[in-house]
One Martini backbone bead per residue (centre of mass of N, CA, C, O) as a GRO file, in nm:
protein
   81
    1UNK     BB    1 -14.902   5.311  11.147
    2UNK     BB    2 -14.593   5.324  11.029
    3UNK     BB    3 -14.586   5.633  11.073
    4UNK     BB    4 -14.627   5.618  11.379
    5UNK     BB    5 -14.408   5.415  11.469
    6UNK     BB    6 -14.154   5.627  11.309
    7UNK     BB    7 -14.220   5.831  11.481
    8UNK     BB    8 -14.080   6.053  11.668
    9UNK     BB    9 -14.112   5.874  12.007
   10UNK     BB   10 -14.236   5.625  11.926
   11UNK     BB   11 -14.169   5.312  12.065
   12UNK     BB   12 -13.837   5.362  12.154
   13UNK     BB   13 -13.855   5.020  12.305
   14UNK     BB   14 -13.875   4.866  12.051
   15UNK     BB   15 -13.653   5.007  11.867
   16UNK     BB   16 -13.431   4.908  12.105
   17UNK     BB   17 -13.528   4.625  12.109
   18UNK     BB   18 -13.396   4.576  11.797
   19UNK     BB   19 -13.090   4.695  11.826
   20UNK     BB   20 -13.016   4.503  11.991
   21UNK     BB   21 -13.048   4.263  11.896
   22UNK     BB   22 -12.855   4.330  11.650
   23UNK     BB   23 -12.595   4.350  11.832
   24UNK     BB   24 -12.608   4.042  11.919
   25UNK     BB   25 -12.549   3.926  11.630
   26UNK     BB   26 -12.285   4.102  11.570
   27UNK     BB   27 -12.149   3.960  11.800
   28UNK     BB   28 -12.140   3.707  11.718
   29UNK     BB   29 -12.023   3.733  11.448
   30UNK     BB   30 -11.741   3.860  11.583
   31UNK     BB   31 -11.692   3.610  11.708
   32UNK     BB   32 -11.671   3.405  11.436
   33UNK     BB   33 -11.472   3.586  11.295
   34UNK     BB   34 -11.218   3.620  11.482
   35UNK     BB   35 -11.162   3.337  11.533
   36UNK     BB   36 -11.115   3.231  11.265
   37UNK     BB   37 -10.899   3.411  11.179
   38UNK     BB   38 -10.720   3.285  11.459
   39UNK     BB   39 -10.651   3.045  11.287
   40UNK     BB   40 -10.686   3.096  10.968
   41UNK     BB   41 -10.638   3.401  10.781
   42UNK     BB   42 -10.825   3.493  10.637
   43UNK     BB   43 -10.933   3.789  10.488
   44UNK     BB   44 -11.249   3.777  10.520
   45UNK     BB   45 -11.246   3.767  10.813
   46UNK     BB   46 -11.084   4.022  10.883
   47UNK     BB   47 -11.329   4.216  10.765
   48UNK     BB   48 -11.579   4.120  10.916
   49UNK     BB   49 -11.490   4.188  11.201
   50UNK     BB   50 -11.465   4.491  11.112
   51UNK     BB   51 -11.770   4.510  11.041
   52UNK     BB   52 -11.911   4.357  11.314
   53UNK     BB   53 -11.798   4.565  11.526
   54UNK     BB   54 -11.937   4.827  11.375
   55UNK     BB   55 -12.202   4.742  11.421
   56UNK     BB   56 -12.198   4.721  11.735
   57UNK     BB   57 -12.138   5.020  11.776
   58UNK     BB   58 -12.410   5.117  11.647
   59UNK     BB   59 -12.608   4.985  11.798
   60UNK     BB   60 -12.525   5.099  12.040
   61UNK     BB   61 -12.621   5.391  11.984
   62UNK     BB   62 -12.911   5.325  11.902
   63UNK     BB   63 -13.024   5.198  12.182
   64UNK     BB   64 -12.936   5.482  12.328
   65UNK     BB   65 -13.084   5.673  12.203
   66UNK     BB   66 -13.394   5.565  12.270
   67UNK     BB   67 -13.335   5.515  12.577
   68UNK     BB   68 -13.326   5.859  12.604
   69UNK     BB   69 -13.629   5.883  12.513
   70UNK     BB   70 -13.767   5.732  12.731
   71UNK     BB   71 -13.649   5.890  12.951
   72UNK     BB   72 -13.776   6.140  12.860
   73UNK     BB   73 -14.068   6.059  12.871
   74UNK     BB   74 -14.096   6.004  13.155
   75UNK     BB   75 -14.009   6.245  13.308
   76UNK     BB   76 -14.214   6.408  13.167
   77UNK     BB   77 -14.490   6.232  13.301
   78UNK     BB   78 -14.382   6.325  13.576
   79UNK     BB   79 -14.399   6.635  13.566
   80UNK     BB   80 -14.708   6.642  13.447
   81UNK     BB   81 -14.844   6.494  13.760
   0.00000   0.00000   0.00000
């Protein structure tokens, strides 16, 4: 079962929606570390922004990725009907 769930082409609806869900959560944590760090400057507030800014980015990449495979899976079952 997680052989075939994890199988490129496969659920990857689902997939994209756990990557996205990842960004939104990246998203939260990088606007209160931004925050924090413009009142605080705290050194590690101002890596972690960094750090989840570059999260965020990355899952916009992955949840684009599967997005791709989604809508190329539709258009081949809509050509092959």
């Amino acid at each position: 079962m997680v052989r075939t769930f994890c199988k490129s082409g496969e659920n990857e609806a689902i997939k994209g929606a756990v990557h996205a869900l990842g960004g939104v959560i990246a998203a939260t944590m990088a606007a209160y570390n931004i925050t924090a760090w413009w009142y605080r400057r705290e050194r590690h507030l101002g890596i972690n922004s960094i750090v989840y800014t570059l999260a965020i980015l990355w899952e916009i990449k992955q949840t684009t990725h599967h997005w791709e495979r989604c809508v190329e899976a539709t258009s081949a079952d809509t050509e092959a009907a």
